[in-house]
PQR file of N, CA, C, O and H, with PARSE charges and radii, in Angstrom:
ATOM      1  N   UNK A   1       0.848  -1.178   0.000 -0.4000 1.5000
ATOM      2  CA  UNK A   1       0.000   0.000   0.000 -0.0000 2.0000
ATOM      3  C   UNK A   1       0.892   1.239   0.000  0.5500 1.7000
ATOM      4  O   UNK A   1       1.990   1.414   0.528 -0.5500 1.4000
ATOM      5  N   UNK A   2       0.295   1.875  -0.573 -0.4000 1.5000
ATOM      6  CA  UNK A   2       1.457   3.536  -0.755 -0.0000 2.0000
ATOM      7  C   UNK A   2       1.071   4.155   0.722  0.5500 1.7000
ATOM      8  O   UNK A   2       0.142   3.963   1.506 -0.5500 1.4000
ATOM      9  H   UNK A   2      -0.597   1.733  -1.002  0.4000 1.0000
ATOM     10  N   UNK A   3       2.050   4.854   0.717 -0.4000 1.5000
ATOM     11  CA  UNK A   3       1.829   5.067   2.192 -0.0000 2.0000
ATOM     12  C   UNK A   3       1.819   6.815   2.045  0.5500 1.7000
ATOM     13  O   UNK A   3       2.279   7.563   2.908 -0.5500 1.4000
ATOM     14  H   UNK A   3       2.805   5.010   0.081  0.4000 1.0000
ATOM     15  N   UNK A   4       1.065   7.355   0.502 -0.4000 1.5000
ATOM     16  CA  UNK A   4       0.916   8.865   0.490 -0.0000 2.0000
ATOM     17  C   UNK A   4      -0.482   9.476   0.546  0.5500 1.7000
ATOM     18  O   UNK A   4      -1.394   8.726   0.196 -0.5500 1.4000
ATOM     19  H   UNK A   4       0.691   6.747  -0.199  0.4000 1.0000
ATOM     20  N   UNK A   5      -0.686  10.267   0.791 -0.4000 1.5000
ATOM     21  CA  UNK A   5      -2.385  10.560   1.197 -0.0000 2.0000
ATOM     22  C   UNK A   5      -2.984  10.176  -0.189  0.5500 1.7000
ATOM     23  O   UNK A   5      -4.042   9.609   0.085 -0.5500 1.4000
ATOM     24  H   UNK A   5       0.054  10.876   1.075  0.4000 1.0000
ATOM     25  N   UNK A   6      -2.834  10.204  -1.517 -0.4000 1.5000
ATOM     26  CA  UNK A   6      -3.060   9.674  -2.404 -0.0000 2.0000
ATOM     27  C   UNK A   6      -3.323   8.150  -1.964  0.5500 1.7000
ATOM     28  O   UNK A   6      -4.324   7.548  -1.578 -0.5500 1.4000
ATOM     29  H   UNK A   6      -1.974  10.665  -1.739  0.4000 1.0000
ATOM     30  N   UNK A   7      -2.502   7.930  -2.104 -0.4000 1.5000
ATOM     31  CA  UNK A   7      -2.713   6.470  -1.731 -0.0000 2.0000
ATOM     32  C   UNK A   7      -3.533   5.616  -0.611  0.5500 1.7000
ATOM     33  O   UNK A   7      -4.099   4.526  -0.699 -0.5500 1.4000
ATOM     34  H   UNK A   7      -1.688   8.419  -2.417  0.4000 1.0000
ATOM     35  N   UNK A   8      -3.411   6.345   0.260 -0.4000 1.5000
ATOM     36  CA  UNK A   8      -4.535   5.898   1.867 -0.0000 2.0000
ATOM     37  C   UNK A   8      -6.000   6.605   0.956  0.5500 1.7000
ATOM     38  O   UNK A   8      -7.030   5.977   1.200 -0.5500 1.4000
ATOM     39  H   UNK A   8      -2.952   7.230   0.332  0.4000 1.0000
ATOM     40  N   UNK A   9      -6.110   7.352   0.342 -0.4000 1.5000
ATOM     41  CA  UNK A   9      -7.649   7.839  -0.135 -0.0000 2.0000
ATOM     42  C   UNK A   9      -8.097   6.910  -1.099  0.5500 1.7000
ATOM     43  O   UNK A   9      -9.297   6.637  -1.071 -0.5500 1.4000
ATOM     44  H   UNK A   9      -5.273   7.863   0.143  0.4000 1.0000
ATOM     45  N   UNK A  10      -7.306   6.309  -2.038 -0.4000 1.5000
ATOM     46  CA  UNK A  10      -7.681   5.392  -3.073 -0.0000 2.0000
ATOM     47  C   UNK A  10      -8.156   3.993  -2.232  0.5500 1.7000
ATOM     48  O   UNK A  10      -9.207   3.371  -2.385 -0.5500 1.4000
ATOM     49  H   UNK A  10      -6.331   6.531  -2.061  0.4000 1.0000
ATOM     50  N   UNK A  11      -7.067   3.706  -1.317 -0.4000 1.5000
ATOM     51  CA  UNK A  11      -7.353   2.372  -0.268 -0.0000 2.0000
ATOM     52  C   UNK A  11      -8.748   2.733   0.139  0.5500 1.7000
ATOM     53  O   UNK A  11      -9.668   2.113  -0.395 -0.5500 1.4000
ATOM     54  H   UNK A  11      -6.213   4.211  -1.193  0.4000 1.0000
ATOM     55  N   UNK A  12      -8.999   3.603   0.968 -0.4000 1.5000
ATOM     56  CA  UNK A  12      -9.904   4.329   1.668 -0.0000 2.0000
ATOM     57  C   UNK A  12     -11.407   4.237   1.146  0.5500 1.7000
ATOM     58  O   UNK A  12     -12.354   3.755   1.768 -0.5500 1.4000
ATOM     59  H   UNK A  12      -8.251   4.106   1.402  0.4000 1.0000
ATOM     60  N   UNK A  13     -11.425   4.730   0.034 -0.4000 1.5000
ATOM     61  CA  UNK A  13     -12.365   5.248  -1.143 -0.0000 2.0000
ATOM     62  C   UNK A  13     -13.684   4.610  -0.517  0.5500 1.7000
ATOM     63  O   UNK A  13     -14.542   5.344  -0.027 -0.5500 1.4000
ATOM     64  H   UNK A  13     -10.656   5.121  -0.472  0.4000 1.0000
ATOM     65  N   UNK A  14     -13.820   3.256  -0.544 -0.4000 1.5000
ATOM     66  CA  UNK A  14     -14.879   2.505  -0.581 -0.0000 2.0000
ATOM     67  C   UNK A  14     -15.709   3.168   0.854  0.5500 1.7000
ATOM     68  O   UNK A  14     -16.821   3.693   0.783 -0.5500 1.4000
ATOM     69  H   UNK A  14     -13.123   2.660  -0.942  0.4000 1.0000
ATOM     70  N   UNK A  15     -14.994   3.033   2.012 -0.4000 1.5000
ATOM     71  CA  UNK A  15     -15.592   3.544   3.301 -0.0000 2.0000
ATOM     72  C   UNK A  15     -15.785   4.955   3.478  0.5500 1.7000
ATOM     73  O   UNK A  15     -16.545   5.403   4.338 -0.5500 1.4000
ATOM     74  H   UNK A  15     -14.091   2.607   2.070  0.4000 1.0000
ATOM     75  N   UNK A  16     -14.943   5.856   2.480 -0.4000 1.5000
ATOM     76  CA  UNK A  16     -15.506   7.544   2.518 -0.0000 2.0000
ATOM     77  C   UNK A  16     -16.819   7.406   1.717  0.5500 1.7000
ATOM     78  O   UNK A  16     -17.818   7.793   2.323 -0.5500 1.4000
ATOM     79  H   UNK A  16     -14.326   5.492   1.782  0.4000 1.0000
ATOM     80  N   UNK A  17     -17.055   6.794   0.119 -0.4000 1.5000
ATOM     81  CA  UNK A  17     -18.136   6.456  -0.216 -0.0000 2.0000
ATOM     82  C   UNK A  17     -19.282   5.855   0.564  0.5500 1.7000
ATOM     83  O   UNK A  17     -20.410   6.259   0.283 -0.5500 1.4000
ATOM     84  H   UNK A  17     -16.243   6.480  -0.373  0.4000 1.0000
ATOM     85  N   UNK A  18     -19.108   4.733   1.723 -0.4000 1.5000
ATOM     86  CA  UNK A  18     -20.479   4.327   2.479 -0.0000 2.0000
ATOM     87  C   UNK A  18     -20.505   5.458   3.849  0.5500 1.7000
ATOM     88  O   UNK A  18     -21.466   5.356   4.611 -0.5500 1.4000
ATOM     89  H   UNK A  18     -18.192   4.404   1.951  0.4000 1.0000
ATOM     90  N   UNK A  19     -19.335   6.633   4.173 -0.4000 1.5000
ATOM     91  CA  UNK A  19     -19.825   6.944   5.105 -0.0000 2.0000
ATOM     92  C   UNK A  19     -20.168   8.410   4.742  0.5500 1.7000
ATOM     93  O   UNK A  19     -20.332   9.190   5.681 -0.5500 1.4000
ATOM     94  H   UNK A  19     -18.554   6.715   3.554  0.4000 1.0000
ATOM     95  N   UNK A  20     -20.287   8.837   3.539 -0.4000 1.5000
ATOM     96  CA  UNK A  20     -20.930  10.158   2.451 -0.0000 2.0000
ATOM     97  C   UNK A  20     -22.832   9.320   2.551  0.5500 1.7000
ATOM     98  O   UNK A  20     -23.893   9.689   3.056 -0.5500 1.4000
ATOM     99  H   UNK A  20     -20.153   8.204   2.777  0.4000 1.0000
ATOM    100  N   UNK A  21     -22.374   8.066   1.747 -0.4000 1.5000
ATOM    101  CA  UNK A  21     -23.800   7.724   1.778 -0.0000 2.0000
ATOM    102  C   UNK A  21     -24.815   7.579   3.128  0.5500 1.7000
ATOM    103  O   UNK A  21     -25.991   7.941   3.091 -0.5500 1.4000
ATOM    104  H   UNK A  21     -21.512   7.767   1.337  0.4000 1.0000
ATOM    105  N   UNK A  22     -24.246   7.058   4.188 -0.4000 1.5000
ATOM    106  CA  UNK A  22     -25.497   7.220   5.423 -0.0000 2.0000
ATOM    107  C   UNK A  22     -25.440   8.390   5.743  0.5500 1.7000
ATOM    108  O   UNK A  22     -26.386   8.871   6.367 -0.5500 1.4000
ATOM    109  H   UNK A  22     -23.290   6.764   4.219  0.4000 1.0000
ATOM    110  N   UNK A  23     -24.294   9.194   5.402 -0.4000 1.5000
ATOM    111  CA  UNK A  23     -24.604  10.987   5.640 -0.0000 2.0000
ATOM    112  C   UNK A  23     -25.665  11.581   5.381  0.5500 1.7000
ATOM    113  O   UNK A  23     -26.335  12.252   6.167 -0.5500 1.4000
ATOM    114  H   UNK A  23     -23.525   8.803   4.896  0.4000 1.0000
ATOM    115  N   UNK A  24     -25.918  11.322   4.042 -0.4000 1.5000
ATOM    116  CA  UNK A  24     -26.721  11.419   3.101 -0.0000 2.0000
ATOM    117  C   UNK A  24     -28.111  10.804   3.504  0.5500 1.7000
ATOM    118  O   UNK A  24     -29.009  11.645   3.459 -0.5500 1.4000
ATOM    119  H   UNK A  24     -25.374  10.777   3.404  0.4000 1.0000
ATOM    120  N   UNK A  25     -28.432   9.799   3.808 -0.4000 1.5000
ATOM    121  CA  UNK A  25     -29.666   8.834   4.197 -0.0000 2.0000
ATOM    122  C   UNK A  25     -30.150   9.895   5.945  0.5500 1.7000
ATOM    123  O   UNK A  25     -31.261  10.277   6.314 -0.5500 1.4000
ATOM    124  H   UNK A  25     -27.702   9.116   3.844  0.4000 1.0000
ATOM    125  N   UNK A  26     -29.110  10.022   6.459 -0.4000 1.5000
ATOM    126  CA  UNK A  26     -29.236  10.532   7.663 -0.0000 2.0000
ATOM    127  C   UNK A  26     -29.928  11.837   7.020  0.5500 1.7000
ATOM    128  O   UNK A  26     -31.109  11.619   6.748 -0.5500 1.4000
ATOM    129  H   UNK A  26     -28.208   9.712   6.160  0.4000 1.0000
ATOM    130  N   UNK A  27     -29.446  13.269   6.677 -0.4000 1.5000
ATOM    131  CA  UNK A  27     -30.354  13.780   6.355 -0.0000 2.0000
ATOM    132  C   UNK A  27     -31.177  14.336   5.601  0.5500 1.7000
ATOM    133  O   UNK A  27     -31.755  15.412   5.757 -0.5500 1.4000
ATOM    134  H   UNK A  27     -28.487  13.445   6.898  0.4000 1.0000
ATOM    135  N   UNK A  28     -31.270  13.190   4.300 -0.4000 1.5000
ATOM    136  CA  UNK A  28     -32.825  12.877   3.874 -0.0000 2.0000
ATOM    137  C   UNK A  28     -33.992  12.431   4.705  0.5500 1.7000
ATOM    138  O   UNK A  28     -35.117  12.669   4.267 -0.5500 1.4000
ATOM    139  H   UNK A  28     -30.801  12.317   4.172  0.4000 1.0000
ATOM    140  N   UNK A  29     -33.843  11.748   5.970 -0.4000 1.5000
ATOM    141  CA  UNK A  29     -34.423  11.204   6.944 -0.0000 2.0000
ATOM    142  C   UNK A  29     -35.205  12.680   7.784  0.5500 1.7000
ATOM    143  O   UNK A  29     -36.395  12.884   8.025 -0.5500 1.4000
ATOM    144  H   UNK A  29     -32.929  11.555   6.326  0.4000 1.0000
ATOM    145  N   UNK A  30     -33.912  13.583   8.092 -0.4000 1.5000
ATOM    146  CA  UNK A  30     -34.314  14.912   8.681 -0.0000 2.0000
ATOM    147  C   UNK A  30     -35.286  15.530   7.596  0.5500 1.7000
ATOM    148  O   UNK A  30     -36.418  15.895   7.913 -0.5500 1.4000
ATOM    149  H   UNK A  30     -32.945  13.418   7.896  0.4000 1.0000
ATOM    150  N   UNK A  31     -34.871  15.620   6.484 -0.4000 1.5000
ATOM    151  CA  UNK A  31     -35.719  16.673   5.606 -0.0000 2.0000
ATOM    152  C   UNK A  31     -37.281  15.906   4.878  0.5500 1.7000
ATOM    153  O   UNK A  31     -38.161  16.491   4.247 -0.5500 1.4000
ATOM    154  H   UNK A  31     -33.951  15.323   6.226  0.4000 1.0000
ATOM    155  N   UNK A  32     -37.200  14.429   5.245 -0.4000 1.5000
ATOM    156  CA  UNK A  32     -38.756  14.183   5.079 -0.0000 2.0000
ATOM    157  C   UNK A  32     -39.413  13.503   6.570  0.5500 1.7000
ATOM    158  O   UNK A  32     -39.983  12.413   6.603 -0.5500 1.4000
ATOM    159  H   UNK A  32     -36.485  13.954   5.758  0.4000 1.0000
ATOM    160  N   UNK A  33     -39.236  14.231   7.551 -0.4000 1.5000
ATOM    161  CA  UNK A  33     -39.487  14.117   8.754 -0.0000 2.0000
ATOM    162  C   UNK A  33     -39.797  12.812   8.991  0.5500 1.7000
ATOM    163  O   UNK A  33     -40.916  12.321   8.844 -0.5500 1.4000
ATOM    164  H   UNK A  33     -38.772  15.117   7.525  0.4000 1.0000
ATOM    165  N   UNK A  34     -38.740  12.202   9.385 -0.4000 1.5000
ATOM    166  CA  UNK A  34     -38.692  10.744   9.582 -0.0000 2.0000
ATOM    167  C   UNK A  34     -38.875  10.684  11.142  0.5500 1.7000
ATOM    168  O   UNK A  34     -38.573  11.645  11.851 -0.5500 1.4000
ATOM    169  H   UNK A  34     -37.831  12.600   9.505  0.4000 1.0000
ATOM    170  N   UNK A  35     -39.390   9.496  11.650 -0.4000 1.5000
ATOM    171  CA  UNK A  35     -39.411   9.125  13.131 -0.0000 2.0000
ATOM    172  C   UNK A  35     -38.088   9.888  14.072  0.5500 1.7000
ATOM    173  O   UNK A  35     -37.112  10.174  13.379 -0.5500 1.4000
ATOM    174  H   UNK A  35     -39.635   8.716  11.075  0.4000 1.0000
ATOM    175  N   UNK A  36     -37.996  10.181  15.343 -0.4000 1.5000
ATOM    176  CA  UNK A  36     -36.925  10.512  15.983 -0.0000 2.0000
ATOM    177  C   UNK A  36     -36.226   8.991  15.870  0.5500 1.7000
ATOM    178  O   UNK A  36     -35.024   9.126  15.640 -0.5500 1.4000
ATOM    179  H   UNK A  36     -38.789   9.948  15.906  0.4000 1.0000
ATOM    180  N   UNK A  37     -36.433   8.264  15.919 -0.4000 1.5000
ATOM    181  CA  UNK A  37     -36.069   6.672  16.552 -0.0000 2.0000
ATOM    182  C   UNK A  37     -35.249   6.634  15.320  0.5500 1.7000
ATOM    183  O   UNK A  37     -34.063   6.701  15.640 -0.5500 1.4000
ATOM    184  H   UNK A  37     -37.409   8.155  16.105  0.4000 1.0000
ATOM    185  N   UNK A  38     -35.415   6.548  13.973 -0.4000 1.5000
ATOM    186  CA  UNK A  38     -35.668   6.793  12.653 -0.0000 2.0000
ATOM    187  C   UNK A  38     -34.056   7.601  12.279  0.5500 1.7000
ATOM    188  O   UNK A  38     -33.047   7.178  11.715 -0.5500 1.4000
ATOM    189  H   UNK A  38     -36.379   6.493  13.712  0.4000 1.0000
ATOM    190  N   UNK A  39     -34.371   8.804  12.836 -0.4000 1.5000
ATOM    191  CA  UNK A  39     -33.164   9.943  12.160 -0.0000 2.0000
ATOM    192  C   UNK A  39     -31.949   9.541  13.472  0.5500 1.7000
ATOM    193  O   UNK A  39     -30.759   9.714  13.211 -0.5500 1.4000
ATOM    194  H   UNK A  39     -35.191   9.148  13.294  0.4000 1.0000
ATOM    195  N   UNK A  40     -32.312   9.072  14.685 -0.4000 1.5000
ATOM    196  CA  UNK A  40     -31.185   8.997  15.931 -0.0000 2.0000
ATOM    197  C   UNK A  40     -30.263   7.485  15.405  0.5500 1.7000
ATOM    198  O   UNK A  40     -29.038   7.365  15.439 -0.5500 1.4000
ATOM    199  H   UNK A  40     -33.279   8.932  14.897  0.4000 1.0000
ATOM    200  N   UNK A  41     -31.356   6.346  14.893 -0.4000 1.5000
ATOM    201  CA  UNK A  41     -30.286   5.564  14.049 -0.0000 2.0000
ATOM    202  C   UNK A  41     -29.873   5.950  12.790  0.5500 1.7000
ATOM    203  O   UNK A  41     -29.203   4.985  12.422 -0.5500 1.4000
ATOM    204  H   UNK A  41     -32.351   6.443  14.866  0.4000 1.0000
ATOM    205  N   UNK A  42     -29.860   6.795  11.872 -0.4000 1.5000
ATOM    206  CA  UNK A  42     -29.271   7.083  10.774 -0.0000 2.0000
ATOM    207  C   UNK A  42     -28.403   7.642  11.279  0.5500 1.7000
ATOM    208  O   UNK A  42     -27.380   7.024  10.984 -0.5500 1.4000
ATOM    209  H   UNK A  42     -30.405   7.579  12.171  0.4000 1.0000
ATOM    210  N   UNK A  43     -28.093   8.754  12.097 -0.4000 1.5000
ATOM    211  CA  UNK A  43     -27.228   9.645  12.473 -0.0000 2.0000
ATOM    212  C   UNK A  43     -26.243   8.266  13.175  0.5500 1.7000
ATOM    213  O   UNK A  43     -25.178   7.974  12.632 -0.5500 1.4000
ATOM    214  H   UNK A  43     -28.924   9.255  12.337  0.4000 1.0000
ATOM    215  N   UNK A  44     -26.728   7.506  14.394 -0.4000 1.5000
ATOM    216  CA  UNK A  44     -25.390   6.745  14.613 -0.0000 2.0000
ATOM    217  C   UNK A  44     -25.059   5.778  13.828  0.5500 1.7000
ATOM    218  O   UNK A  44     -24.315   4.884  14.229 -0.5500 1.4000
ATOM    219  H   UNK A  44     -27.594   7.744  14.836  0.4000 1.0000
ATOM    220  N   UNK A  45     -25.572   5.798  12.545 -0.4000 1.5000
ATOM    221  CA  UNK A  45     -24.596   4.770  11.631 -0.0000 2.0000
ATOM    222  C   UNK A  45     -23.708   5.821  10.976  0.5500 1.7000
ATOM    223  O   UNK A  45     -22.536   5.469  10.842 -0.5500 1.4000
ATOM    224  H   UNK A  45     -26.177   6.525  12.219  0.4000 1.0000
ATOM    225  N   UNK A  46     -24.086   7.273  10.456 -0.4000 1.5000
ATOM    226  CA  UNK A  46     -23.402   8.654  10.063 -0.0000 2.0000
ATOM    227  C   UNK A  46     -21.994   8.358  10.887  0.5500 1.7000
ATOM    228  O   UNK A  46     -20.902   7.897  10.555 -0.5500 1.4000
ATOM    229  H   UNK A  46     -25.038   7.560  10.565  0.4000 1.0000
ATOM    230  N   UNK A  47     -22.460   8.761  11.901 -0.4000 1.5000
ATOM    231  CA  UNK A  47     -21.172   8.854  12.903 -0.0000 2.0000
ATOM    232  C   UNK A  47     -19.824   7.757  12.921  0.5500 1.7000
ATOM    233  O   UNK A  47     -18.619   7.997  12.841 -0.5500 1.4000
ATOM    234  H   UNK A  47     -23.348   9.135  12.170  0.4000 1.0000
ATOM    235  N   UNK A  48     -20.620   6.364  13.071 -0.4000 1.5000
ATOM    236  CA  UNK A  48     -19.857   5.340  13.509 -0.0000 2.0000
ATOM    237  C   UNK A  48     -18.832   5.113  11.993  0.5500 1.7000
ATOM    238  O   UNK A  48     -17.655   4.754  12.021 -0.5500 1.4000
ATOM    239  H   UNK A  48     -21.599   6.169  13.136  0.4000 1.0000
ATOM    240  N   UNK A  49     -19.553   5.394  10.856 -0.4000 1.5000
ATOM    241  CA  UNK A  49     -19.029   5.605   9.190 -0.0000 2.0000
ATOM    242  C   UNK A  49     -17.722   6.327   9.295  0.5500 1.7000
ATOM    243  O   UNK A  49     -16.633   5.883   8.932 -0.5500 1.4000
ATOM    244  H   UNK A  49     -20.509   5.686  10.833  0.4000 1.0000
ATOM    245  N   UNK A  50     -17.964   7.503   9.840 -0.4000 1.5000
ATOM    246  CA  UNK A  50     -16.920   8.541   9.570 -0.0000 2.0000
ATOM    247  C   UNK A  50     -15.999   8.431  10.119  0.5500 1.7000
ATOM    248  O   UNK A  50     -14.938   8.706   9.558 -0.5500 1.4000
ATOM    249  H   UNK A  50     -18.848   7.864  10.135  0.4000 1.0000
ATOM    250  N   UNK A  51     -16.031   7.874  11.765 -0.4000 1.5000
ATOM    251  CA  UNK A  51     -15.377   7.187  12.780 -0.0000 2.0000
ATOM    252  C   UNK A  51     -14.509   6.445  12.166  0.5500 1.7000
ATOM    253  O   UNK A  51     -13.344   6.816  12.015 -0.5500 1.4000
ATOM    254  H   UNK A  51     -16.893   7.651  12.221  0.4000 1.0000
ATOM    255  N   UNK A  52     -14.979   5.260  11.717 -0.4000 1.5000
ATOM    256  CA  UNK A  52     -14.332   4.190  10.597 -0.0000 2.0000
ATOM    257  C   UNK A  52     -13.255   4.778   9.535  0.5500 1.7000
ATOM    258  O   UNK A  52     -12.169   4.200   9.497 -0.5500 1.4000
ATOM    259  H   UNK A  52     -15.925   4.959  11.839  0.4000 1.0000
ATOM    260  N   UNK A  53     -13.476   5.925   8.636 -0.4000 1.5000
ATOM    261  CA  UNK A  53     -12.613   6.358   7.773 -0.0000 2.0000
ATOM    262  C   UNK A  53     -11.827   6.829   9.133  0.5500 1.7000
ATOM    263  O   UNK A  53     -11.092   5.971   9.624 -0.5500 1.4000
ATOM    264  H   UNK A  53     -14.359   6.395   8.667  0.4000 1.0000
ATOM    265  N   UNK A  54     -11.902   8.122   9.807 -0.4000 1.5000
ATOM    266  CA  UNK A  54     -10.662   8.263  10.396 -0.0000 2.0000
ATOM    267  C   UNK A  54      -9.761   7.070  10.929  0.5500 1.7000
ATOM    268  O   UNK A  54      -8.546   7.023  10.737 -0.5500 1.4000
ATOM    269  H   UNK A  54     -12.499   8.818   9.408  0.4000 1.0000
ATOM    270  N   UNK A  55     -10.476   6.128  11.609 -0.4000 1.5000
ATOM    271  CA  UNK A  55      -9.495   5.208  12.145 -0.0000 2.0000
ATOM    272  C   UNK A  55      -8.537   4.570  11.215  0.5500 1.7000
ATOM    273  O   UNK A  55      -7.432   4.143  11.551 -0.5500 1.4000
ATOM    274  H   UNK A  55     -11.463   6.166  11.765  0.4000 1.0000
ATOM    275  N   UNK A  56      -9.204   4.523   9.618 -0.4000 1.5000
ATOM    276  CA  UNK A  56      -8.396   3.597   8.615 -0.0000 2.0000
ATOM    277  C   UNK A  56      -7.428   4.683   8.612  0.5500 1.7000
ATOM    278  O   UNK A  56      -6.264   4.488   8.962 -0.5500 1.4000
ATOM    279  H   UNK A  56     -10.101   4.870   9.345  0.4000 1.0000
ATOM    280  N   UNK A  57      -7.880   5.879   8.213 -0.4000 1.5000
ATOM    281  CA  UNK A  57      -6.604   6.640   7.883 -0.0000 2.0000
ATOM    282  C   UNK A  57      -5.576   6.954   8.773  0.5500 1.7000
ATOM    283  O   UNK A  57      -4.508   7.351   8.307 -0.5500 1.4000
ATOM    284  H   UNK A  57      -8.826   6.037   7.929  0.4000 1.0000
ATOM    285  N   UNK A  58      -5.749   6.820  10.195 -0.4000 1.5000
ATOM    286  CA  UNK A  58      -4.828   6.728  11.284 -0.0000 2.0000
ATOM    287  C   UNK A  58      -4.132   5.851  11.257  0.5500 1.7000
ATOM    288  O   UNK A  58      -2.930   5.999  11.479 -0.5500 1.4000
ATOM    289  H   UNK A  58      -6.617   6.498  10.574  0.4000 1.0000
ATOM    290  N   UNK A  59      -4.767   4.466  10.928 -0.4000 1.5000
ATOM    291  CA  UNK A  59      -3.895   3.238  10.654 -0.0000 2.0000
ATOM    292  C   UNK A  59      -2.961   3.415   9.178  0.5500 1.7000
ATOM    293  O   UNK A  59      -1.742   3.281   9.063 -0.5500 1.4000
ATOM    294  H   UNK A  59      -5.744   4.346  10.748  0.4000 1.0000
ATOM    295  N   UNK A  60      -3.687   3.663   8.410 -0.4000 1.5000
ATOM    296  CA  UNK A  60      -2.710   3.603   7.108 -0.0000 2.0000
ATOM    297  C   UNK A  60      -1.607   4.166   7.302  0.5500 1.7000
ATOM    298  O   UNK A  60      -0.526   3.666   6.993 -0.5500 1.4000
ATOM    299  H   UNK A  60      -4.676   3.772   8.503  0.4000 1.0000
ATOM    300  N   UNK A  61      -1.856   5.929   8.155 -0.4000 1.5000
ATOM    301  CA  UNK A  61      -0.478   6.742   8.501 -0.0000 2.0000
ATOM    302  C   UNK A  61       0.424   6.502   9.608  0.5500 1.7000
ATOM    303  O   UNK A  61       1.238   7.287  10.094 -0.5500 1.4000
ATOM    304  H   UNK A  61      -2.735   6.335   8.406  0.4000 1.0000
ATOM    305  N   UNK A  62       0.152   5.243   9.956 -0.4000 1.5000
ATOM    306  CA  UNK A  62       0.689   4.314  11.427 -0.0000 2.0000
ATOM    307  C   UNK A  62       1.167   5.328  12.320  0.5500 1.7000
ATOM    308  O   UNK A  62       2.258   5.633  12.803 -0.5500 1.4000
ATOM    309  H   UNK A  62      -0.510   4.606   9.561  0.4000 1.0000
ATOM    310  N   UNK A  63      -0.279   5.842  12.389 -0.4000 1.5000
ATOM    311  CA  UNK A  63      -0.686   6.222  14.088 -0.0000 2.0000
ATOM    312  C   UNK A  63      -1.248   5.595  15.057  0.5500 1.7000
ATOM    313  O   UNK A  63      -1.302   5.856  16.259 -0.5500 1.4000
ATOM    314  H   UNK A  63      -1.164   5.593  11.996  0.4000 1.0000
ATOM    315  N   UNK A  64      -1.810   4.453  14.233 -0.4000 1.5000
ATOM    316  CA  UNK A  64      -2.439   3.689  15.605 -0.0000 2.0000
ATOM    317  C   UNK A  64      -2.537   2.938  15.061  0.5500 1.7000
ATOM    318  O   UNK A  64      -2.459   3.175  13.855 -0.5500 1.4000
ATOM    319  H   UNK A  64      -1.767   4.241  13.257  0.4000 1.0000
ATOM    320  N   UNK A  65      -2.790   1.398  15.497 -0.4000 1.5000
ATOM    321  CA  UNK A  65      -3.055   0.175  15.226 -0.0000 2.0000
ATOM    322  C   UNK A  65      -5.062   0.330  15.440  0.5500 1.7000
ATOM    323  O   UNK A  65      -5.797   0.918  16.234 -0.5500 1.4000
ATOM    324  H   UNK A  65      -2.853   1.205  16.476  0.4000 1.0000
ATOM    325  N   UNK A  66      -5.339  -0.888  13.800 -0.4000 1.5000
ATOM    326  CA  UNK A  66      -6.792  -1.044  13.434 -0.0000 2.0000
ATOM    327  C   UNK A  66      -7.590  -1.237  14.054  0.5500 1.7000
ATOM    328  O   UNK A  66      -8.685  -0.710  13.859 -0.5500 1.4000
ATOM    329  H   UNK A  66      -4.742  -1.365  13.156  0.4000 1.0000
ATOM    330  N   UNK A  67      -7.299  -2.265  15.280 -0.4000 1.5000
ATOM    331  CA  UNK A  67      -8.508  -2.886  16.212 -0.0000 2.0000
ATOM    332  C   UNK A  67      -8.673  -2.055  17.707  0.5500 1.7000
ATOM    333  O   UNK A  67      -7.834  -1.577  18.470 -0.5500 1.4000
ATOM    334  H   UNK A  67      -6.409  -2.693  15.438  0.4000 1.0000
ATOM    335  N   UNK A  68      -9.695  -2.099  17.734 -0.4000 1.5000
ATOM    336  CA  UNK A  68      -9.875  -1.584  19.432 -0.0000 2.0000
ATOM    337  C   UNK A  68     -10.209  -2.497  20.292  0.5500 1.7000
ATOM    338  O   UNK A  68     -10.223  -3.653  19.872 -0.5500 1.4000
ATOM    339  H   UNK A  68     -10.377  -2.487  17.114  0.4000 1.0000
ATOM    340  N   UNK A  69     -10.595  -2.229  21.821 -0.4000 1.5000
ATOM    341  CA  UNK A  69     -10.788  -3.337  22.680 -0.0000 2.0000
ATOM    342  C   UNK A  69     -11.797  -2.186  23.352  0.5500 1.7000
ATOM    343  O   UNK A  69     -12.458  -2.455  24.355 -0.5500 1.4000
ATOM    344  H   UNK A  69     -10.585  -1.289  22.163  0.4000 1.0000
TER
END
């Protein structure tokens, strides 16, 4: 794996793409007034998404190791 921000974004790509998309689902959810229950799980899959890209990219730039406990 290249180890240049080029390169961690191409690796990356797939999980910035699914965590743009529940971004996205999250608030379409807000703007056609979806259940609270409804928009509070879209938002924590939003979150936990984006969470995910930073951690890859922390790992790719070996700042931290992948797994947590």
């Amino acid at each position: 794996m290249k180890r240049t921000i080029e390169g961690m974004i191409e690796a990356g790509e797939p999980l910035i793409r699914e965590a743009i998309e529940s971004l996205r689902a999250y608030h379409n959810a807000q703007d056609a007034g979806g259940s609270v229950e409804e928009i509070e799980r879209l938002r924590l899959i939003a979150e936990s998404s984006f969470q995910a890209v930073t951690d890859y990219q922390l790992y790719a730039l070996g700042h931290q190791p992948l797994s947590r406990h």
